[in-house]
ZADO-1210 file (C-alpha; in nm, 4 decimals, padded with zeros to 6 digits):
<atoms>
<atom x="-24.9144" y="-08.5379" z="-05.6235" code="UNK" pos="1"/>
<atom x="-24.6217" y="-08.8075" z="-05.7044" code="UNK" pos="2"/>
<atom x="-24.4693" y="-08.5637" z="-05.9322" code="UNK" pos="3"/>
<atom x="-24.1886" y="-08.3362" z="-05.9099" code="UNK" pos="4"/>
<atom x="-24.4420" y="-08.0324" z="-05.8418" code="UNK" pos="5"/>
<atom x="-24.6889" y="-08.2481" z="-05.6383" code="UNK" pos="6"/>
<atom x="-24.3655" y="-08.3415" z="-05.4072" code="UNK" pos="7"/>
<atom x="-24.2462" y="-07.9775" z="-05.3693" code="UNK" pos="8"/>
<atom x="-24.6569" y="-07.8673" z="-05.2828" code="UNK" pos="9"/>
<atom x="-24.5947" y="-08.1227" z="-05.0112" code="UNK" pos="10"/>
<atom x="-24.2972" y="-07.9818" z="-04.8772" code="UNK" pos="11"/>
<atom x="-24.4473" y="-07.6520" z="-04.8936" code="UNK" pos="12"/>
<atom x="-24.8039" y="-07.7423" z="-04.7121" code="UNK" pos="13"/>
<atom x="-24.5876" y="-07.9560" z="-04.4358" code="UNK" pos="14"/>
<atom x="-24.3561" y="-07.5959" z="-04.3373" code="UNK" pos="15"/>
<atom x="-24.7135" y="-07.3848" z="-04.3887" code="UNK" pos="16"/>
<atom x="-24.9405" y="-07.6428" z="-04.1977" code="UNK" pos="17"/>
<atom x="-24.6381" y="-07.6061" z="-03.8789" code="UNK" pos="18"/>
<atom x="-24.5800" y="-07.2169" z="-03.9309" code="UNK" pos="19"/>
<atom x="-25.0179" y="-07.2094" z="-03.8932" code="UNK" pos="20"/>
<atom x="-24.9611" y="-07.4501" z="-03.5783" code="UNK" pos="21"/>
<atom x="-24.6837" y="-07.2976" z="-03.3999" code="UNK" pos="22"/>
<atom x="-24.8229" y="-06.9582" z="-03.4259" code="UNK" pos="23"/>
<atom x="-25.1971" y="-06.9849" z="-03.4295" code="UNK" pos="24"/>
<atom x="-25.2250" y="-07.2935" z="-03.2862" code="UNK" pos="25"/>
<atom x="-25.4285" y="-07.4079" z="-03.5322" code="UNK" pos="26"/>
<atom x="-25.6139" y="-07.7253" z="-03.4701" code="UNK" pos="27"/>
<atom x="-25.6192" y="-07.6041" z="-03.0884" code="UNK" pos="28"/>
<atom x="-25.7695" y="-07.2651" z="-03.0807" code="UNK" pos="29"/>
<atom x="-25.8763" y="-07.1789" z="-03.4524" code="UNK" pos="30"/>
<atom x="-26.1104" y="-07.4270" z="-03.6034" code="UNK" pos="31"/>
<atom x="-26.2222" y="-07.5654" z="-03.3142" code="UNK" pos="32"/>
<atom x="-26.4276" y="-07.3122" z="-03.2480" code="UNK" pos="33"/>
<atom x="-26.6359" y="-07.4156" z="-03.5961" code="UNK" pos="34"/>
<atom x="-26.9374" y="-07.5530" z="-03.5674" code="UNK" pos="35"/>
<atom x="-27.1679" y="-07.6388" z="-03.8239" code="UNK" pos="36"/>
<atom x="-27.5610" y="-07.7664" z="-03.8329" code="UNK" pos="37"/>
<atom x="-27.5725" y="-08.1672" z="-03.8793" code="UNK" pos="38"/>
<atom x="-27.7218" y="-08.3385" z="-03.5701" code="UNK" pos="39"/>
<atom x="-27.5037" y="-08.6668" z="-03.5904" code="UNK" pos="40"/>
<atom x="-27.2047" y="-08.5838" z="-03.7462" code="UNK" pos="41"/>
<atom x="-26.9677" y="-08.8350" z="-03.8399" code="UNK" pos="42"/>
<atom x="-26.7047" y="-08.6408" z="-03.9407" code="UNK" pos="43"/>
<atom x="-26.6052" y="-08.3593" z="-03.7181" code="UNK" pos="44"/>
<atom x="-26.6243" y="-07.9659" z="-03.8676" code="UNK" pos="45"/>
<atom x="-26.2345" y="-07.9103" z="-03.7585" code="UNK" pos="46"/>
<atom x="-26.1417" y="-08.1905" z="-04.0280" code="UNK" pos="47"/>
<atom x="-26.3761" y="-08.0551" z="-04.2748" code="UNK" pos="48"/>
<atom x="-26.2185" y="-07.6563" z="-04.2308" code="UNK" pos="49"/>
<atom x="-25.8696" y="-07.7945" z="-04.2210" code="UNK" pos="50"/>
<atom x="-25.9284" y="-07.9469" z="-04.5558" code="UNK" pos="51"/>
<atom x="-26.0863" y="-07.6605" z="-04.6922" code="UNK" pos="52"/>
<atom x="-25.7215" y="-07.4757" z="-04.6162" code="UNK" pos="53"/>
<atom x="-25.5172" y="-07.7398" z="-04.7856" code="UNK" pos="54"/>
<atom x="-25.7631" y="-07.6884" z="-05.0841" code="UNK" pos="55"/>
<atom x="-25.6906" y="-07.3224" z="-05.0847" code="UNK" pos="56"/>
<atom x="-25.3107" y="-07.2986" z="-04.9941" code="UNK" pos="57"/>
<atom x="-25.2183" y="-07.5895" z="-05.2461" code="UNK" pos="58"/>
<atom x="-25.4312" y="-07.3790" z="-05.4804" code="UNK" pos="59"/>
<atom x="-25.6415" y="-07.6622" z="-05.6118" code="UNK" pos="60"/>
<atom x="-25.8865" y="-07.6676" z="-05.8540" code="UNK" pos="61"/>
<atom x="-26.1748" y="-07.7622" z="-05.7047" code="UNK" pos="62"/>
<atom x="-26.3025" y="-08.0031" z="-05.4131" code="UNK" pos="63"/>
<atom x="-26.3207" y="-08.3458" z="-05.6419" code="UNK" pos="64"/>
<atom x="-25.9158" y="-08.2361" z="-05.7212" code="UNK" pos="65"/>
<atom x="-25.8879" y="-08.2458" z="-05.2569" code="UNK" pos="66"/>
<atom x="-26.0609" y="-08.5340" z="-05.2881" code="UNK" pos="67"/>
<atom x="-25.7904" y="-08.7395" z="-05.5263" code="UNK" pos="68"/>
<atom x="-25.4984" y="-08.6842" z="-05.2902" code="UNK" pos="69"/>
<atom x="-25.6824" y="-08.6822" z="-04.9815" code="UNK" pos="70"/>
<atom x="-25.6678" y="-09.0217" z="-04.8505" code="UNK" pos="71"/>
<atom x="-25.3031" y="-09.0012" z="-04.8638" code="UNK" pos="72"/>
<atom x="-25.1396" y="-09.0333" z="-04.5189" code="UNK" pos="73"/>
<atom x="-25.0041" y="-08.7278" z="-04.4871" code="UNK" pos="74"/>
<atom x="-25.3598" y="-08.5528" z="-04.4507" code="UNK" pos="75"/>
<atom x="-25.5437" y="-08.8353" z="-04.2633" code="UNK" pos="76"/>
<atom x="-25.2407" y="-08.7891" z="-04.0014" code="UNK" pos="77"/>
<atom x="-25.3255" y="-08.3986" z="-03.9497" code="UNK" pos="78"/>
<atom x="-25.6403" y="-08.4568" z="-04.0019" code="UNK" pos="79"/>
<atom x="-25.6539" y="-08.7165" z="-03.7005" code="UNK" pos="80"/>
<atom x="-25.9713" y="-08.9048" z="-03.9082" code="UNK" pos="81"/>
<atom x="-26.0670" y="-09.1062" z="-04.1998" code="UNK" pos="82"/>
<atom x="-26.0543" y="-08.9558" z="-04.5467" code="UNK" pos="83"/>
<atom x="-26.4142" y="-08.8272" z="-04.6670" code="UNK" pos="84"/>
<atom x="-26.5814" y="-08.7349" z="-05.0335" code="UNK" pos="85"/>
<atom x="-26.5843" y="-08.4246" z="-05.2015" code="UNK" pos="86"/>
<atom x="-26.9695" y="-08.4170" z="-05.1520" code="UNK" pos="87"/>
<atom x="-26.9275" y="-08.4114" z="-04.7874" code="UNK" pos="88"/>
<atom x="-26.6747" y="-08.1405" z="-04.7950" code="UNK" pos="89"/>
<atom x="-26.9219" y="-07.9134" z="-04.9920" code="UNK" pos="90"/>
<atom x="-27.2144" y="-08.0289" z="-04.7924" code="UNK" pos="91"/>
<atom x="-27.0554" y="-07.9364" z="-04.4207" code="UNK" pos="92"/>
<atom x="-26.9470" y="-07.6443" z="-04.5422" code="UNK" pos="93"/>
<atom x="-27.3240" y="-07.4776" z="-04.6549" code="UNK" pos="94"/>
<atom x="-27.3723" y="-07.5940" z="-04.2971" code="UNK" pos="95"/>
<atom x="-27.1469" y="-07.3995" z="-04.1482" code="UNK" pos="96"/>
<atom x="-27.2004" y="-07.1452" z="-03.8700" code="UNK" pos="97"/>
<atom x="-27.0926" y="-06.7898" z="-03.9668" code="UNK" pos="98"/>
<atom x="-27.0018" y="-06.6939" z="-03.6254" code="UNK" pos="99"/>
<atom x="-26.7497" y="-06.9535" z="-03.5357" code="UNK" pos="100"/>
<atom x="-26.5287" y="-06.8201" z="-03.8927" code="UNK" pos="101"/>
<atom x="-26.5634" y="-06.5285" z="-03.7400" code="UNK" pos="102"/>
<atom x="-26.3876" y="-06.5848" z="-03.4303" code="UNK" pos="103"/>
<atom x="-26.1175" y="-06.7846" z="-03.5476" code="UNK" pos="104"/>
<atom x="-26.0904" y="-06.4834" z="-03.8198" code="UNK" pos="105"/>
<atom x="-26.0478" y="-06.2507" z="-03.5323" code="UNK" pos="106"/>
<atom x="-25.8222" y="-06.4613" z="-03.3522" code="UNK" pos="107"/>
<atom x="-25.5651" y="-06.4976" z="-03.6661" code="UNK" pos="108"/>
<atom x="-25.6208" y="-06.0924" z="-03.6132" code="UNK" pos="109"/>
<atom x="-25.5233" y="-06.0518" z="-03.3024" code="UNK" pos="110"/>
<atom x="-25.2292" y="-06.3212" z="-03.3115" code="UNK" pos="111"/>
<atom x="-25.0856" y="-06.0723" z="-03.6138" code="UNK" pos="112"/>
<atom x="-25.1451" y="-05.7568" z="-03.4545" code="UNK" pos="113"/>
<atom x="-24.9274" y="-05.8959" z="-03.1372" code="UNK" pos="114"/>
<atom x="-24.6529" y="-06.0046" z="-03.3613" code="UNK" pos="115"/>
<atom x="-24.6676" y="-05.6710" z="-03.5529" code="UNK" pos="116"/>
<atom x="-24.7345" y="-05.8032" z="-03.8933" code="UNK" pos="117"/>
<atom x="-25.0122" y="-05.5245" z="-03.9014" code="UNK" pos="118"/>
<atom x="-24.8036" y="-05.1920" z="-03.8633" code="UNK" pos="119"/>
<atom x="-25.1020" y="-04.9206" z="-03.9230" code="UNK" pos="120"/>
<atom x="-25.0499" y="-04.6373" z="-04.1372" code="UNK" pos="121"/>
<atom x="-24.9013" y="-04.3253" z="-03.9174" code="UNK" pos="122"/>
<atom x="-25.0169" y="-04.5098" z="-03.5856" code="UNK" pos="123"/>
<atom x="-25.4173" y="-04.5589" z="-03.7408" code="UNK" pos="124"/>
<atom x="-25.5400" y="-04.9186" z="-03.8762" code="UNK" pos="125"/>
<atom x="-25.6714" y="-04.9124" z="-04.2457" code="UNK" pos="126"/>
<atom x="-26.0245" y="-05.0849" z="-04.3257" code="UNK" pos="127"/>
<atom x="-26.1588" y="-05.1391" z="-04.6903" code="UNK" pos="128"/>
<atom x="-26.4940" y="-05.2883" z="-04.7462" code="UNK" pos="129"/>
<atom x="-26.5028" y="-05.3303" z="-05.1342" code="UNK" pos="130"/>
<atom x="-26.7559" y="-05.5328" z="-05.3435" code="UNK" pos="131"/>
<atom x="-26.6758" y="-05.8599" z="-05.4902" code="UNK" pos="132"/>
<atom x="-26.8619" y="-06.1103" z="-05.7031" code="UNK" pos="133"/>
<atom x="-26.7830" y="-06.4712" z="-05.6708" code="UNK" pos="134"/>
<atom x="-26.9728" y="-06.6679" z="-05.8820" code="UNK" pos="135"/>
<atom x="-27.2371" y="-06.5649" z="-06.1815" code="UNK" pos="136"/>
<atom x="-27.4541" y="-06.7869" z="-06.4022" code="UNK" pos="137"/>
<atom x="-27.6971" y="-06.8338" z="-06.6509" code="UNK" pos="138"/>
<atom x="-27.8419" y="-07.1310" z="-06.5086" code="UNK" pos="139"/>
<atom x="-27.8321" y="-07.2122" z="-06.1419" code="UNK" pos="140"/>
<atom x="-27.9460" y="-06.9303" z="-05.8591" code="UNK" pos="141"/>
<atom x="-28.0677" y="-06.9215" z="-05.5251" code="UNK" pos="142"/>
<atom x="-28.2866" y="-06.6710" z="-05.3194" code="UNK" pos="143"/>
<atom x="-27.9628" y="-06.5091" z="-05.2494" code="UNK" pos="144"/>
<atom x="-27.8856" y="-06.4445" z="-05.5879" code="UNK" pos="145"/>
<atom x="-27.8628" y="-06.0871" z="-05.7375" code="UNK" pos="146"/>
<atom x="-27.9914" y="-06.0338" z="-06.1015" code="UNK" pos="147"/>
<atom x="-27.8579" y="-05.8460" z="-06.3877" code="UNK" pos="148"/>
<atom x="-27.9888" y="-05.8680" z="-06.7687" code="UNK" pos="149"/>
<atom x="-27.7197" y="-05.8987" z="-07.0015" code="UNK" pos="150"/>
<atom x="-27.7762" y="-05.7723" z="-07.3531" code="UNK" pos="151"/>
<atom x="-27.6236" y="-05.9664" z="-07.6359" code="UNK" pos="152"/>
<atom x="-27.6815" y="-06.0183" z="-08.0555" code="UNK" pos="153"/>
<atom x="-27.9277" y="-06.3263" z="-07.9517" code="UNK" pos="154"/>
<atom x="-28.1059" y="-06.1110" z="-07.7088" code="UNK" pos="155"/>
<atom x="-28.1240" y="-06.0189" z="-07.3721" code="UNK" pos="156"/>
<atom x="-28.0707" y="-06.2790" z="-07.1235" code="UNK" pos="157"/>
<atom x="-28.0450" y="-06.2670" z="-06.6939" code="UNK" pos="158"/>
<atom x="-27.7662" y="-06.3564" z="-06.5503" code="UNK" pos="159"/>
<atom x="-27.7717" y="-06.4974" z="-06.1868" code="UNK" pos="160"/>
<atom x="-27.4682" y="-06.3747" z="-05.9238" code="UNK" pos="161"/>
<atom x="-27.3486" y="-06.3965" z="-05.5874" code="UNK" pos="162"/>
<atom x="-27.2354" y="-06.0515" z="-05.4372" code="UNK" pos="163"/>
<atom x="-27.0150" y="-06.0450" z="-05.1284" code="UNK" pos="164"/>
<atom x="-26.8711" y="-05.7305" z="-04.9828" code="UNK" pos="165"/>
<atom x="-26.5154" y="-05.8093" z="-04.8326" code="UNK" pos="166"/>
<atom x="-26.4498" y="-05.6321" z="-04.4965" code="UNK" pos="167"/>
<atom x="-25.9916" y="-05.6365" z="-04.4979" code="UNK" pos="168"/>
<atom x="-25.7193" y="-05.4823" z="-04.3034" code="UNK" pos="169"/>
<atom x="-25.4699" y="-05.3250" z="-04.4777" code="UNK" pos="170"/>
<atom x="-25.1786" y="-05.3410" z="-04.4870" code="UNK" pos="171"/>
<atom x="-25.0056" y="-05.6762" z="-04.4074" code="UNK" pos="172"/>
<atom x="-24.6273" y="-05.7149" z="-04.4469" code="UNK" pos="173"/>
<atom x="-24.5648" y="-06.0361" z="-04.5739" code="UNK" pos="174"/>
<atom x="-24.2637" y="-06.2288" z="-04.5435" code="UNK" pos="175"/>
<atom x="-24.1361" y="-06.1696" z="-04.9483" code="UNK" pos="176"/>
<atom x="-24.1480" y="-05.8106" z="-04.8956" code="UNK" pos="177"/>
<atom x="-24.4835" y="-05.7183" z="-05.0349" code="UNK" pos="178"/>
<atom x="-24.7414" y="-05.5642" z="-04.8793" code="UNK" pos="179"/>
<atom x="-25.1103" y="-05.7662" z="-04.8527" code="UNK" pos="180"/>
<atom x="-25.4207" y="-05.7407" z="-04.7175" code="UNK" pos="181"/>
<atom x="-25.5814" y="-05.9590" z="-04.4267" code="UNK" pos="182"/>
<atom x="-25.9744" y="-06.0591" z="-04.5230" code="UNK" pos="183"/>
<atom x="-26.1610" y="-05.9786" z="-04.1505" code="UNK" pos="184"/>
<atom x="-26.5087" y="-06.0315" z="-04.2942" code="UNK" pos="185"/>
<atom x="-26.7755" y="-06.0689" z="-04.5695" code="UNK" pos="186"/>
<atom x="-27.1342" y="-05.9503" z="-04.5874" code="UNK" pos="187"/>
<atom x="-27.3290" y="-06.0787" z="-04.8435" code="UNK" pos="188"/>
<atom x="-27.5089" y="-05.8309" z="-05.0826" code="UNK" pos="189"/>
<atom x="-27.8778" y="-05.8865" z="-05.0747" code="UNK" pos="190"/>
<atom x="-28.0899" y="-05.8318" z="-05.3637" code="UNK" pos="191"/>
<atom x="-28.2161" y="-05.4615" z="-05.4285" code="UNK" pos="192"/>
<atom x="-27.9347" y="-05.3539" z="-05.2418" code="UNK" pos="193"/>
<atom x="-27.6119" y="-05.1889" z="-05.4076" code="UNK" pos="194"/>
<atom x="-27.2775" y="-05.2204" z="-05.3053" code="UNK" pos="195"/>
<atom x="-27.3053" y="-04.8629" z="-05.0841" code="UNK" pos="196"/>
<atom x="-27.6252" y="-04.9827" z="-04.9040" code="UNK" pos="197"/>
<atom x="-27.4622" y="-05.3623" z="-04.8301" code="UNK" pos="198"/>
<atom x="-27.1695" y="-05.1168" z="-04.6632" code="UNK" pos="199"/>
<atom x="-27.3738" y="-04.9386" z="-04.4868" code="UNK" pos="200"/>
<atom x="-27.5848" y="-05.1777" z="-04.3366" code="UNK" pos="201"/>
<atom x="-27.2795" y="-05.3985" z="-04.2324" code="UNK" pos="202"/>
<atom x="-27.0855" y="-05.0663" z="-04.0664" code="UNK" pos="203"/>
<atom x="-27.3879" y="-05.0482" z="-03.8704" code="UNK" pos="204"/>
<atom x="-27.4461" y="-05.3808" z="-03.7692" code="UNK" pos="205"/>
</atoms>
């Protein structure tokens, strides 16, 4: 991050980490309303989710690459506590409670639709629920995992991955001029289910 490119991702982060304040009020109304399950936690969910964003917006490679630059002042000051491990930051976050992303989600919504970033198409709003797969593997799965046998010159072999159907509004102007989309939601696909069923059962949830 003492590079050339590392100074300018700081620059960058510093004008999107005040945009995200000044409109969304960030650390006051958004993550705040994250909760997770530990019973004594030591370090609070809002600086957990807060890292998470840096992680994302500075595009970084992982959570061990947050966890290099993270005890560097400039995060531990918006952060308002101590720097933590990249374990921690991937163990808070399978504790995390659904519901709360959802209402900060919501609320980033409704900030956008009152500043008209979210025109509609011929006065209607546009929803696309589309199926996604985020990870797949050979070796690790869980009970959420979906199967699929992949057939290859060494034989067949099953192949382990996690399907997520992204709920997003479309479409979002963007300040460059292109057009984007804003993610709402995300149901996970359950096993035995295809991508139509997963829709359906989230439209009428």
């Amino acid at each position: 991050m003492e590079t050339a490119s590392g100074k300018e991702t700081i620059i960058v982060l510093r004008r999107l980490i005040a945009y995200a304040e000044k409109i969304f009020q960030l650390s006051k109304n958004m993550v705040t309303l994250v909760s997770d399950r530990r019973e004594k936690p030591r370090i609070s969910t809002a600086a957990v989710v807060k890292s998470s964003l840096v992680l994302f917006w500075a595009r970084m490679g992982s959570s061990n690459a947050w966890e290099q630059v993270g005890r560097a002042r400039f995060w531990q000051r918006w952060l308002g506590e101590p720097a933590f491990s990249a374990d921690t930051l991937g163990r808070v976050h399978a504790l995390l409670d659904a519901n709360g992303l959802r209402q900060g989600i919501h609320g980033v919504y409704e900030r956008l639709k009152r500043n008209k970033a979210l025109p509609g198409i011929y006065g209607l709003g546009v929803v696309v629920l589309d199926g996604h797969e985020s990870h797949a593997s050979y070796l690790r799965h869980c009970s959420g995992c979906l199967q699929r046998t992949i057939h290859g010159a060494g034989g067949d072999r099953i192949q382990f991955i996690i399907g997520r159907l992204p709920c997003c509004c479309c479409p979002v102007h963007c300040r460059d001029g292109r057009d984007g989309a804003l993610a709402l939601d995300h149901e996970p696909q359950r096993p035995g289910e295809d991508e139509v069923e997963t829709a359906l059962r989230y439209w009428r949830a």
